[in-house]
PDB file with SEQRES, HELIX, SHEET and CRYST1 records, atoms N, CA, C and O in Angstrom:
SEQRES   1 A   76  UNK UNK UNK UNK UNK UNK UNK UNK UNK UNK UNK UNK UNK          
SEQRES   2 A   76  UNK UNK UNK UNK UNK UNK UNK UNK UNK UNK UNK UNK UNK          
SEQRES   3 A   76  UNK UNK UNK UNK UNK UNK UNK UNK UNK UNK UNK UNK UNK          
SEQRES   4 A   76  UNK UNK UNK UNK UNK UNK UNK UNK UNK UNK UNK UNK UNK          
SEQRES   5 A   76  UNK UNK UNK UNK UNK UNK UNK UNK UNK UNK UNK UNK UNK          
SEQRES   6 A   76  UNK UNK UNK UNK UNK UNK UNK UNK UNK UNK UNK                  
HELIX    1 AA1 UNK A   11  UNK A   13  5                                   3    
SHEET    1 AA1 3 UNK A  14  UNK A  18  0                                        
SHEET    2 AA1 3 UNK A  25  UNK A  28 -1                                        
SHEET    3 AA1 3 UNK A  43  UNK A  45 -1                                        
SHEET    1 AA2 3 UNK A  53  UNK A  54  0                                        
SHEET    2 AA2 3 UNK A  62  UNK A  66 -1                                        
SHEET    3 AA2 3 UNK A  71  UNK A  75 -1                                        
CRYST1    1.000    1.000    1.000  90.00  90.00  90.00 P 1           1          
ATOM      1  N   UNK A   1      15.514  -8.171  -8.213  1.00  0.00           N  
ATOM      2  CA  UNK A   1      14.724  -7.302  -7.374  1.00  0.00           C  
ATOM      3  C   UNK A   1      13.253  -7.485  -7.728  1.00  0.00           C  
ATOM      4  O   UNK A   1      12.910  -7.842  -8.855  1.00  0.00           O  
ATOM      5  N   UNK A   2      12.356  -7.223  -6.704  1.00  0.00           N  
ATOM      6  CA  UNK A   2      10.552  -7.875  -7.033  1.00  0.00           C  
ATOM      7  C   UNK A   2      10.251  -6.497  -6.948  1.00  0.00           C  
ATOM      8  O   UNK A   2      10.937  -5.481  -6.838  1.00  0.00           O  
ATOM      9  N   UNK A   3       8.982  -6.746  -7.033  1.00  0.00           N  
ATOM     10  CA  UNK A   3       7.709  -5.815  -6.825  1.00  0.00           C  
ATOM     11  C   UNK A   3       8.011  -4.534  -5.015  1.00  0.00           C  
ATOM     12  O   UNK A   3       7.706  -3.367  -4.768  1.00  0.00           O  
ATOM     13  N   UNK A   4       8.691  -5.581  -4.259  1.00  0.00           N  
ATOM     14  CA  UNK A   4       8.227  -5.308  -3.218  1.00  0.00           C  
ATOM     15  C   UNK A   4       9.193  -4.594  -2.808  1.00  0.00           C  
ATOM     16  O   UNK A   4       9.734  -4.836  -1.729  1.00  0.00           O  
ATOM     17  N   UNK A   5       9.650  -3.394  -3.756  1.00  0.00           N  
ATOM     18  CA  UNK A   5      11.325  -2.865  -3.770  1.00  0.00           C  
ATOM     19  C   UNK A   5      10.772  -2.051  -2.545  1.00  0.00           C  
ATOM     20  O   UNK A   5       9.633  -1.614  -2.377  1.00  0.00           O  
ATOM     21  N   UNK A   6      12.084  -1.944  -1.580  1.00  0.00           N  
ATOM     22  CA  UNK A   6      11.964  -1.156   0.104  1.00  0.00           C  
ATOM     23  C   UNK A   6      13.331  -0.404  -0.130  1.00  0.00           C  
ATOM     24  O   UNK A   6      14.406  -1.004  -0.150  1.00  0.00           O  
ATOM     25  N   UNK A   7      13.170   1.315  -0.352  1.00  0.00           N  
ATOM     26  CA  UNK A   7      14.044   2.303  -0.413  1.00  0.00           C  
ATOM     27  C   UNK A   7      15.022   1.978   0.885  1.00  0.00           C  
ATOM     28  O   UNK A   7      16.187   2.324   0.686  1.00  0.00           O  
ATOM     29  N   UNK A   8      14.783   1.425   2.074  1.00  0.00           N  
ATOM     30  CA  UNK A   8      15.235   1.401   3.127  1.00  0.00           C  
ATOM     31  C   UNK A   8      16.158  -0.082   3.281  1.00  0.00           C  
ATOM     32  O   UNK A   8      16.970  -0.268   4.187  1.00  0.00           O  
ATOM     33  N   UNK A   9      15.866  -0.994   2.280  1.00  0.00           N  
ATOM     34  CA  UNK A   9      16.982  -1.988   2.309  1.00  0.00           C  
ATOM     35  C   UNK A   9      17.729  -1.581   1.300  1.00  0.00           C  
ATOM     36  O   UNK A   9      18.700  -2.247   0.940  1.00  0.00           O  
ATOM     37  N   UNK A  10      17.367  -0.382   0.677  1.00  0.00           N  
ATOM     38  CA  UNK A  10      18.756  -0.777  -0.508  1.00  0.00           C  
ATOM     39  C   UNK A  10      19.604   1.229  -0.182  1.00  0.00           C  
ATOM     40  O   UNK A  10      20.360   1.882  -0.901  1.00  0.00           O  
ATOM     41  N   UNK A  11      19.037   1.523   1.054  1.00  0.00           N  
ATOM     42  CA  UNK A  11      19.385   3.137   1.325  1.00  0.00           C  
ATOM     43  C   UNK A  11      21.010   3.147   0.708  1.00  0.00           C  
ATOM     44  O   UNK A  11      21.503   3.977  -0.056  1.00  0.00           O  
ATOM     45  N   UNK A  12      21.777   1.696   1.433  1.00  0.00           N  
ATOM     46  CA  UNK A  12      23.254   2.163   1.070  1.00  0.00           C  
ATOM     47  C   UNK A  12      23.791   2.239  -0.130  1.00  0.00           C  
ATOM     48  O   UNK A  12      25.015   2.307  -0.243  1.00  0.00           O  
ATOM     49  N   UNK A  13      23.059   2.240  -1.089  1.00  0.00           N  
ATOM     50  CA  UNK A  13      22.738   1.757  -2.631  1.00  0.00           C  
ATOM     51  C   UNK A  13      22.661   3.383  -3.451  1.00  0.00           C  
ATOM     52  O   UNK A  13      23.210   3.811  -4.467  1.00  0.00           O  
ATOM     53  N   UNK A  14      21.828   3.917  -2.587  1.00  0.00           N  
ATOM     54  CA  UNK A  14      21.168   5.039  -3.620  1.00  0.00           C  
ATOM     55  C   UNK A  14      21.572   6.541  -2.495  1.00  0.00           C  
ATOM     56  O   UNK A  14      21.528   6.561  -1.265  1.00  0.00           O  
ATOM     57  N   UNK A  15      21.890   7.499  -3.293  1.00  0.00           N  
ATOM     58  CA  UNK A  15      21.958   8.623  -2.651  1.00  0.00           C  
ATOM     59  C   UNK A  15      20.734   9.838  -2.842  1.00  0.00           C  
ATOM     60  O   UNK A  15      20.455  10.251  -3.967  1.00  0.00           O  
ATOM     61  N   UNK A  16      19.972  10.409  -1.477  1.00  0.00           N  
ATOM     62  CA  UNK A  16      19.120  10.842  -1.730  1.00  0.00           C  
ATOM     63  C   UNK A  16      19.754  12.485  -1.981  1.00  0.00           C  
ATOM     64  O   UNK A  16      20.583  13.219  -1.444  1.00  0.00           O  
ATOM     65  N   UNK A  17      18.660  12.542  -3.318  1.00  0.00           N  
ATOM     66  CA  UNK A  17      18.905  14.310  -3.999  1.00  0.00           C  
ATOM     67  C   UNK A  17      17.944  14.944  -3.244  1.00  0.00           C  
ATOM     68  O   UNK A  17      18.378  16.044  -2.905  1.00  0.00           O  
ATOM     69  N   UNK A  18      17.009  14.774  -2.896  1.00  0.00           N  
ATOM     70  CA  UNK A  18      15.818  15.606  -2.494  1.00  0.00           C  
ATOM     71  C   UNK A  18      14.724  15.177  -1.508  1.00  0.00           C  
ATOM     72  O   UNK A  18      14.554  13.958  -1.485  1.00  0.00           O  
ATOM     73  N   UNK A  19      14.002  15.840  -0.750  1.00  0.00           N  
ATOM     74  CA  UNK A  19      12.681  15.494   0.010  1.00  0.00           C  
ATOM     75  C   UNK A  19      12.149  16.658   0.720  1.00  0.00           C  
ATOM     76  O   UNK A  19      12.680  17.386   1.557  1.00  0.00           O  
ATOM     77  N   UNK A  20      10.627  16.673   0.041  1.00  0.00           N  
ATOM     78  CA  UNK A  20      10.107  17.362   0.101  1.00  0.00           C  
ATOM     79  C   UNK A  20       9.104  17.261   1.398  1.00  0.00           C  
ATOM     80  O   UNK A  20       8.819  18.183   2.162  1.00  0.00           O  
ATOM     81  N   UNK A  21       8.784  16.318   1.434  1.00  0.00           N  
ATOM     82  CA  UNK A  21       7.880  15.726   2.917  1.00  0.00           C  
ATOM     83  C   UNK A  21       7.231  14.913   1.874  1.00  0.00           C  
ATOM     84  O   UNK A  21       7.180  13.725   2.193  1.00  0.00           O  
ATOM     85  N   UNK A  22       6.690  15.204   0.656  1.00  0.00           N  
ATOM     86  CA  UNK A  22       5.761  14.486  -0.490  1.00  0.00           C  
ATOM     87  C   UNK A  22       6.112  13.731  -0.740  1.00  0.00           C  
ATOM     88  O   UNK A  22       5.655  12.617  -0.485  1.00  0.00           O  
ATOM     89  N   UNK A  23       7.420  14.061  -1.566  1.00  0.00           N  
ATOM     90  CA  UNK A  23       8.571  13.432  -2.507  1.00  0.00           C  
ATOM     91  C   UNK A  23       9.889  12.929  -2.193  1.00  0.00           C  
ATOM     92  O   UNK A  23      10.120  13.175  -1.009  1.00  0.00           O  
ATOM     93  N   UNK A  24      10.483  12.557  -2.537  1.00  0.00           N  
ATOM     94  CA  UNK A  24      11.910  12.050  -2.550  1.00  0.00           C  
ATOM     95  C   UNK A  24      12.368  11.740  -3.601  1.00  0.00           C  
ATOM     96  O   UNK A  24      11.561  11.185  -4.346  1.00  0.00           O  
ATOM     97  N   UNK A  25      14.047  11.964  -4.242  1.00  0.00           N  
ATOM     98  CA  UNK A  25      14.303  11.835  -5.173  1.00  0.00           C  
ATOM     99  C   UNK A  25      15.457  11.278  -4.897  1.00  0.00           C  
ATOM    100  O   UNK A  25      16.226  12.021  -4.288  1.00  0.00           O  
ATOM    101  N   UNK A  26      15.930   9.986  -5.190  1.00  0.00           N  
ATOM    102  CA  UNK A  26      16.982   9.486  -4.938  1.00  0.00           C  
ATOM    103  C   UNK A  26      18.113   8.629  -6.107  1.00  0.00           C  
ATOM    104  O   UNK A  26      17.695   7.600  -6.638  1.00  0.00           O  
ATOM    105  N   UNK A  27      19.768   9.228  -6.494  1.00  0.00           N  
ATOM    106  CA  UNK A  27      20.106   8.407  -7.466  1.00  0.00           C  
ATOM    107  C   UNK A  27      20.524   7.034  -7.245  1.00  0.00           C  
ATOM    108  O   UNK A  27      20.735   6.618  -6.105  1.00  0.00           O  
ATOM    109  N   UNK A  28      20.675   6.188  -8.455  1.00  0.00           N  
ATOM    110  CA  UNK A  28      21.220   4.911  -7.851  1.00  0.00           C  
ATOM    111  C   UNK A  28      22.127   4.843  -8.151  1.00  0.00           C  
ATOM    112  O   UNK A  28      22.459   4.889  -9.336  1.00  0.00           O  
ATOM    113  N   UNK A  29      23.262   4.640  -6.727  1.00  0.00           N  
ATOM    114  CA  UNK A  29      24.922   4.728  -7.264  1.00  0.00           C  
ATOM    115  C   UNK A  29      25.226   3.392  -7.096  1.00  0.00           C  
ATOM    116  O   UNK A  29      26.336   3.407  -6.563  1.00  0.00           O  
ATOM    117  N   UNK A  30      24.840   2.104  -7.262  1.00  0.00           N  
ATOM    118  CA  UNK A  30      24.887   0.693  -6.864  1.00  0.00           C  
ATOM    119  C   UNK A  30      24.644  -0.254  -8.238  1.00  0.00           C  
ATOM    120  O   UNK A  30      25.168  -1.360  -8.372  1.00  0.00           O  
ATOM    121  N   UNK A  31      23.760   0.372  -9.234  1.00  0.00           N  
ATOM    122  CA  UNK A  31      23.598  -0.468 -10.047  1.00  0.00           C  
ATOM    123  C   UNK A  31      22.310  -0.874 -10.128  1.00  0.00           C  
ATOM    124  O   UNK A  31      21.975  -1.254 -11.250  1.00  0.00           O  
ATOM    125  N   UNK A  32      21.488  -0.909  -9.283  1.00  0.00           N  
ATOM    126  CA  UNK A  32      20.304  -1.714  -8.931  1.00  0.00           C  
ATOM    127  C   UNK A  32      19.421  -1.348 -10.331  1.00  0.00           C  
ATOM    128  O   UNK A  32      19.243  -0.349 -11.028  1.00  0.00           O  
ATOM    129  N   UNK A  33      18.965  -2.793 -10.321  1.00  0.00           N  
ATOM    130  CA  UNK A  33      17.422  -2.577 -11.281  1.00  0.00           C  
ATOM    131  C   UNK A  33      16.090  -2.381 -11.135  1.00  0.00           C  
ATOM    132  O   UNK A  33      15.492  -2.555 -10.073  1.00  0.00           O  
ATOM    133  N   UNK A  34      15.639  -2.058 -12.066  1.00  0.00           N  
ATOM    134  CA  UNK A  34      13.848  -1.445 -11.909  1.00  0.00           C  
ATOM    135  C   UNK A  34      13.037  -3.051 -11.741  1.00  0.00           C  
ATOM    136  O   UNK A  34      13.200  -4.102 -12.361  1.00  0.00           O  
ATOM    137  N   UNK A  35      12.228  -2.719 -10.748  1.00  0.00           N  
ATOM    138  CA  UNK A  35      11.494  -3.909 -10.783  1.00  0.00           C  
ATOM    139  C   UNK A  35      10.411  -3.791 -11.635  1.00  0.00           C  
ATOM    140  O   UNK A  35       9.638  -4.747 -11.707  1.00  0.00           O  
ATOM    141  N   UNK A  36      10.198  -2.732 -12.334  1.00  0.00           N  
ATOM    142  CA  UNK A  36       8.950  -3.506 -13.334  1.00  0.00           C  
ATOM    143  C   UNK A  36       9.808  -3.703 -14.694  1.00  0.00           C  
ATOM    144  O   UNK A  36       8.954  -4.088 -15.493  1.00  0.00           O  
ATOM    145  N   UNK A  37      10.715  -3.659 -15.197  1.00  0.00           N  
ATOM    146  CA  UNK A  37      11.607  -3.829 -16.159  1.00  0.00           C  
ATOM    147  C   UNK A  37      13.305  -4.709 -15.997  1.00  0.00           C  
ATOM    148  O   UNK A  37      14.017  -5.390 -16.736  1.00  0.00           O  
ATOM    149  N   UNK A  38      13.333  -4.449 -15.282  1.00  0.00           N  
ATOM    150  CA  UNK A  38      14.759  -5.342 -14.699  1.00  0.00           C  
ATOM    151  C   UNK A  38      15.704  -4.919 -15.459  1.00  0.00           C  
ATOM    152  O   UNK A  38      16.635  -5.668 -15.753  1.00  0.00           O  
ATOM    153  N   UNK A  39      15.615  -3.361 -16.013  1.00  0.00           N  
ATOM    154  CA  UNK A  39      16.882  -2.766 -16.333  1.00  0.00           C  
ATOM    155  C   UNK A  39      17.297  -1.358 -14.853  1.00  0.00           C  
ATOM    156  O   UNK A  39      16.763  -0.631 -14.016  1.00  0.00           O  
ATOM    157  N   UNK A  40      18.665  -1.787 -15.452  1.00  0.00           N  
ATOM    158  CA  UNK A  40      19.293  -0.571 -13.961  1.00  0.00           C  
ATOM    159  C   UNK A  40      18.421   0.716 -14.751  1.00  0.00           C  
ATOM    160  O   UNK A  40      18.123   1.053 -15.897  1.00  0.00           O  
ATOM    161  N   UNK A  41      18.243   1.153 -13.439  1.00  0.00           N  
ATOM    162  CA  UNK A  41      17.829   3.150 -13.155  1.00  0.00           C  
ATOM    163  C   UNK A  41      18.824   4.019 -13.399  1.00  0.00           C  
ATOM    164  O   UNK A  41      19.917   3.661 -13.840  1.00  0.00           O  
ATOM    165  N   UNK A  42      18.556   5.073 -13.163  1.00  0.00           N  
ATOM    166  CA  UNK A  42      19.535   6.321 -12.662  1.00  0.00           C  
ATOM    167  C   UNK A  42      18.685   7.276 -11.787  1.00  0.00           C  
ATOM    168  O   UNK A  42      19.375   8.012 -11.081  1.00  0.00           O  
ATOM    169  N   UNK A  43      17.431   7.423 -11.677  1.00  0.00           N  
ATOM    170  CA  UNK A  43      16.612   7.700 -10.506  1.00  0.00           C  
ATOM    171  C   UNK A  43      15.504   7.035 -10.020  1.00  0.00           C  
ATOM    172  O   UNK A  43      14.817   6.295 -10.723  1.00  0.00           O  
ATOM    173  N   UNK A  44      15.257   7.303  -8.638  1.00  0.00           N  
ATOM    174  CA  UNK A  44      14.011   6.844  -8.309  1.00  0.00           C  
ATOM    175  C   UNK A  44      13.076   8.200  -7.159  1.00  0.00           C  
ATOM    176  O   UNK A  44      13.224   8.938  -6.185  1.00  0.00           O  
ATOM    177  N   UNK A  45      12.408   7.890  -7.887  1.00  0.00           N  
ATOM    178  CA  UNK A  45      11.388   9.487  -7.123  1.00  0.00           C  
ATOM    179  C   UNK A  45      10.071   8.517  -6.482  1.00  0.00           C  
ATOM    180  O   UNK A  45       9.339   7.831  -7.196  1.00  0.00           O  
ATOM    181  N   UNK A  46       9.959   8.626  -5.024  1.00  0.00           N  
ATOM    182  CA  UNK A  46       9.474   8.273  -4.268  1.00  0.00           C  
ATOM    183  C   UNK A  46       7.953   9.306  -4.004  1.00  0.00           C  
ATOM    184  O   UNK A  46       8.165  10.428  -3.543  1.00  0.00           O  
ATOM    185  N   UNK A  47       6.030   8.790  -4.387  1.00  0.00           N  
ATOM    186  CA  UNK A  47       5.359   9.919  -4.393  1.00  0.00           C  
ATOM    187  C   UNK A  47       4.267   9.504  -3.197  1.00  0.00           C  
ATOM    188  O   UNK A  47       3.616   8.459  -3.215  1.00  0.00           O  
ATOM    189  N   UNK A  48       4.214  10.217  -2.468  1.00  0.00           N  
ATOM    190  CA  UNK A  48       2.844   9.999  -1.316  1.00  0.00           C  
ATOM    191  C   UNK A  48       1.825  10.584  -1.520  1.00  0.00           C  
ATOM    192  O   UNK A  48       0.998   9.970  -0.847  1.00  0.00           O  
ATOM    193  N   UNK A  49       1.074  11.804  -2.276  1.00  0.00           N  
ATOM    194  CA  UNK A  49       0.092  11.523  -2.257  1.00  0.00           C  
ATOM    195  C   UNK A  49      -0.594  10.918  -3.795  1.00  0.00           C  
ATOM    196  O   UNK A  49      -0.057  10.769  -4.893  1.00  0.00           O  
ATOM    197  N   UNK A  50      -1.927  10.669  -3.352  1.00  0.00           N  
ATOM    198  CA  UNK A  50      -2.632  10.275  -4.426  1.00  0.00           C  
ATOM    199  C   UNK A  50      -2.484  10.819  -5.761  1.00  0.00           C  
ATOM    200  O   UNK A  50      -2.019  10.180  -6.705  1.00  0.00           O  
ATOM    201  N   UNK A  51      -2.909  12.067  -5.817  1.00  0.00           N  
ATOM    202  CA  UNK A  51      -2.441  12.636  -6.574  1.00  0.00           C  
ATOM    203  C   UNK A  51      -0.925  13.581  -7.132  1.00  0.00           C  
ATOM    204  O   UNK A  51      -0.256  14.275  -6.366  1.00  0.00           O  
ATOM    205  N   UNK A  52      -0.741  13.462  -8.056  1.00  0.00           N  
ATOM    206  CA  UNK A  52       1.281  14.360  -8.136  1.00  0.00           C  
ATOM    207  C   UNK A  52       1.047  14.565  -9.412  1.00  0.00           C  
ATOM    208  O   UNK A  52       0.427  13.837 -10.188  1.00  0.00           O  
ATOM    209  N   UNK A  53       1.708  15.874  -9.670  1.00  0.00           N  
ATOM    210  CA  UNK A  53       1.382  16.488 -11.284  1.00  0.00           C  
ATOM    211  C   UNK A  53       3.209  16.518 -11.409  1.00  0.00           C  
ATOM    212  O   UNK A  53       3.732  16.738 -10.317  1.00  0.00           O  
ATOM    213  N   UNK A  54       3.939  16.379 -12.268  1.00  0.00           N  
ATOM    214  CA  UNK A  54       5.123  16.255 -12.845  1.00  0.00           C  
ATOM    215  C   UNK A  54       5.537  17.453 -13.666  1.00  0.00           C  
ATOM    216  O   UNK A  54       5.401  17.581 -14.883  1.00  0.00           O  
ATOM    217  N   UNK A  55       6.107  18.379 -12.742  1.00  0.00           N  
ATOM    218  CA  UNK A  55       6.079  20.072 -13.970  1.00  0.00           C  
ATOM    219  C   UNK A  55       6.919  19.530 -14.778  1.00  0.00           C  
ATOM    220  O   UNK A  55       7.486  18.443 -14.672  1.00  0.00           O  
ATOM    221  N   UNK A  56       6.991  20.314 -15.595  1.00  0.00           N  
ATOM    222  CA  UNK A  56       7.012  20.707 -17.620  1.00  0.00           C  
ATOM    223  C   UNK A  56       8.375  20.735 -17.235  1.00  0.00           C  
ATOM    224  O   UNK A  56       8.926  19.976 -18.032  1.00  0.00           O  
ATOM    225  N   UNK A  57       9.320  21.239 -16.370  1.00  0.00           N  
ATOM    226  CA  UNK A  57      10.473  21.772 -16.367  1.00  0.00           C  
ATOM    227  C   UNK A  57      11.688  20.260 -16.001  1.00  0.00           C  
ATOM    228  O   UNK A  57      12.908  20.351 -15.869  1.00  0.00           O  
ATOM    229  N   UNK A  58      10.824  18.951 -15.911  1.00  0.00           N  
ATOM    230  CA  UNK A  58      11.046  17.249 -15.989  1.00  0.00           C  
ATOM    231  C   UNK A  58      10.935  16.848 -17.229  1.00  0.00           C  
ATOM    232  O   UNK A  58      10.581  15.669 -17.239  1.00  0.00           O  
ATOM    233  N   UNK A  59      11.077  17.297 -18.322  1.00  0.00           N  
ATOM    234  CA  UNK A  59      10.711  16.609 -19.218  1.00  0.00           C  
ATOM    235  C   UNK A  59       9.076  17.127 -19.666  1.00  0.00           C  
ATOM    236  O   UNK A  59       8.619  18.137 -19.128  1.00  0.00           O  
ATOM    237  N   UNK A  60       8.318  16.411 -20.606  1.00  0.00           N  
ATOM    238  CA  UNK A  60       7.149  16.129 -20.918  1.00  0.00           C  
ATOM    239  C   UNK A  60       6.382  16.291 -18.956  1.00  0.00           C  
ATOM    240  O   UNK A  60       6.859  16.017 -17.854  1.00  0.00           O  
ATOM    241  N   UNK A  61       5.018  16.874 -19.425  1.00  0.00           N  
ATOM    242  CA  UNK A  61       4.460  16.997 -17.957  1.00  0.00           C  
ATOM    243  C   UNK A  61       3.528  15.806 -17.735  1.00  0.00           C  
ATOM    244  O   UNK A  61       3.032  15.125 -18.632  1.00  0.00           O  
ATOM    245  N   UNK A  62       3.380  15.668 -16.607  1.00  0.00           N  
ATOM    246  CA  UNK A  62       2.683  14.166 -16.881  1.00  0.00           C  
ATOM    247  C   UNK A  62       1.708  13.979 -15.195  1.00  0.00           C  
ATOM    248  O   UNK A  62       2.385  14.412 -14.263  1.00  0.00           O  
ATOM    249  N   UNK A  63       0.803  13.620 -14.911  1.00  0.00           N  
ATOM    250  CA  UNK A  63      -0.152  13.754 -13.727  1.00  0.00           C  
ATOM    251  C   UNK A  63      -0.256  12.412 -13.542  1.00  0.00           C  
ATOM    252  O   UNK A  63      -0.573  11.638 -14.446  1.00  0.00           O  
ATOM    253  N   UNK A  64       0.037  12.032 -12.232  1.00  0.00           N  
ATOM    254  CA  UNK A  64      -0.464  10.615 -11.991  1.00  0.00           C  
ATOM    255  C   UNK A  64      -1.126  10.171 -10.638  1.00  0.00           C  
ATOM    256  O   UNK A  64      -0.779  10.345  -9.469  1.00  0.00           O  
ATOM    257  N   UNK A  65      -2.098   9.599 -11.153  1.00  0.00           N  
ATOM    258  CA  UNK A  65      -3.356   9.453 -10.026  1.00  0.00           C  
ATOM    259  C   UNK A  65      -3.259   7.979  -8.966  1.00  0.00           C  
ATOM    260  O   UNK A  65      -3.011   7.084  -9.774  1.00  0.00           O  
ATOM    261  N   UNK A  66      -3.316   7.532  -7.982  1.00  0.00           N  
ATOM    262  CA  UNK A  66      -2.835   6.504  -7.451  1.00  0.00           C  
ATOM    263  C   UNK A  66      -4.353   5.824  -7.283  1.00  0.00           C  
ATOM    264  O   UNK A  66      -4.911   6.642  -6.551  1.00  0.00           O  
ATOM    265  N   UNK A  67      -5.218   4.878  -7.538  1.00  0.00           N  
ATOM    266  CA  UNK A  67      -6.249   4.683  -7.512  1.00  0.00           C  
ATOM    267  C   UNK A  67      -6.314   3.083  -6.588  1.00  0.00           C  
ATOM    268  O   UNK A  67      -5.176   2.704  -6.311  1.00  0.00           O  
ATOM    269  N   UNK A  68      -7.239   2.295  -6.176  1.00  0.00           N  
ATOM    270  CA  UNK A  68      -7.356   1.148  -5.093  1.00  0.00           C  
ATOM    271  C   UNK A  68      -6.305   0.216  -5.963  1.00  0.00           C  
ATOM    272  O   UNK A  68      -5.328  -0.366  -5.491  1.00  0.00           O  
ATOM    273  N   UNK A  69      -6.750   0.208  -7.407  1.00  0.00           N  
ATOM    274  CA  UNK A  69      -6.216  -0.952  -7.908  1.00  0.00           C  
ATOM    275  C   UNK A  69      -4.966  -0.993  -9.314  1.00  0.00           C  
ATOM    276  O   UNK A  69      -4.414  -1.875  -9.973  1.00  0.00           O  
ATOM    277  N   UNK A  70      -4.954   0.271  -9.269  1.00  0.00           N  
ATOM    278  CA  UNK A  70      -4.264   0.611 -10.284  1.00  0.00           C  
ATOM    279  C   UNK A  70      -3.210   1.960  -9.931  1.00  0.00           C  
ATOM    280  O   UNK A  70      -3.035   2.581  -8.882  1.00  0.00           O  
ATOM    281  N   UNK A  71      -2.701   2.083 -11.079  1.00  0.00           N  
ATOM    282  CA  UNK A  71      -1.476   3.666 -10.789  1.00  0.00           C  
ATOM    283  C   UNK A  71      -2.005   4.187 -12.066  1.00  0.00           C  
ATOM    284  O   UNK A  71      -1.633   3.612 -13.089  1.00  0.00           O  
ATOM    285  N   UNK A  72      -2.865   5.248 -12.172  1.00  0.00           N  
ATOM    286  CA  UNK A  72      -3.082   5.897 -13.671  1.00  0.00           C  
ATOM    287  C   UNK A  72      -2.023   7.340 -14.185  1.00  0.00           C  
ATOM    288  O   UNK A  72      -2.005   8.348 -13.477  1.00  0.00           O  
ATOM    289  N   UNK A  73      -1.330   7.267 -15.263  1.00  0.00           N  
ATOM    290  CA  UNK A  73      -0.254   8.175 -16.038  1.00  0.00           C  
ATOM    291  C   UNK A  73      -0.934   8.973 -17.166  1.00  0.00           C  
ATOM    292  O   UNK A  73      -1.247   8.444 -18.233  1.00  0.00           O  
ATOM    293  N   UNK A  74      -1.165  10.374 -16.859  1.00  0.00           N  
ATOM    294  CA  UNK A  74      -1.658  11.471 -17.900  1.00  0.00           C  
ATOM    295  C   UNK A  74      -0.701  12.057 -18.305  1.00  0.00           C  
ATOM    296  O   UNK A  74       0.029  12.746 -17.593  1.00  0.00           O  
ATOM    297  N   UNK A  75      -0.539  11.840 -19.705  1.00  0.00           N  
ATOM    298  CA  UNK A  75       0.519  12.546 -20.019  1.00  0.00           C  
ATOM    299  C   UNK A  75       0.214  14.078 -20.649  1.00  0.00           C  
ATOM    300  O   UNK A  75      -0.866  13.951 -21.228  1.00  0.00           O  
ATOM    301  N   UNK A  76       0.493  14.925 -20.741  1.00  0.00           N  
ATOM    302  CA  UNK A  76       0.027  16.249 -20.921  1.00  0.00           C  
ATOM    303  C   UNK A  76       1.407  16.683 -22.653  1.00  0.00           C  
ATOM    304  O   UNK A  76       1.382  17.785 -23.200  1.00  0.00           O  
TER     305      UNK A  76                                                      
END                                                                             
């Protein structure tokens, strides 16, 4: 799997838990791997806007900013 992972070719793959209009949270019942690591998942959370803060009640809280050229991760 590349860079250019499309939720919509692999839909029959993953079952969606959630959507918010923002977000989406979907598990992977297929196996599939992470394309920046090429180990299998167990979720994938889909984020539209620029900014998304990650409540405390996920784990560690964590803010992440979507910028032209980069994806920046604050971890709190």
């Amino acid at each position: 799997m590349d860079a250019d992972f499309d939720v919509h070719d692999h839909r029959h793959q993953l079952k969606q838990l959630q959507d918010s209009g923002e977000t989406a949270v979907f598990e992977n019942r297929d196996g599939l791997t992470c394309p920046a690591c090429s180990r299998e998942f167990e979720r994938l959370m889909l984020v539209e806007p620029r900014q998304y803060s990650v409540p405390s009640n996920a784990g560690s809280p964590f803010c992440l900013l979507r910028r032209d050229d980069d994806l920046v991760l604050f971890r709190h």
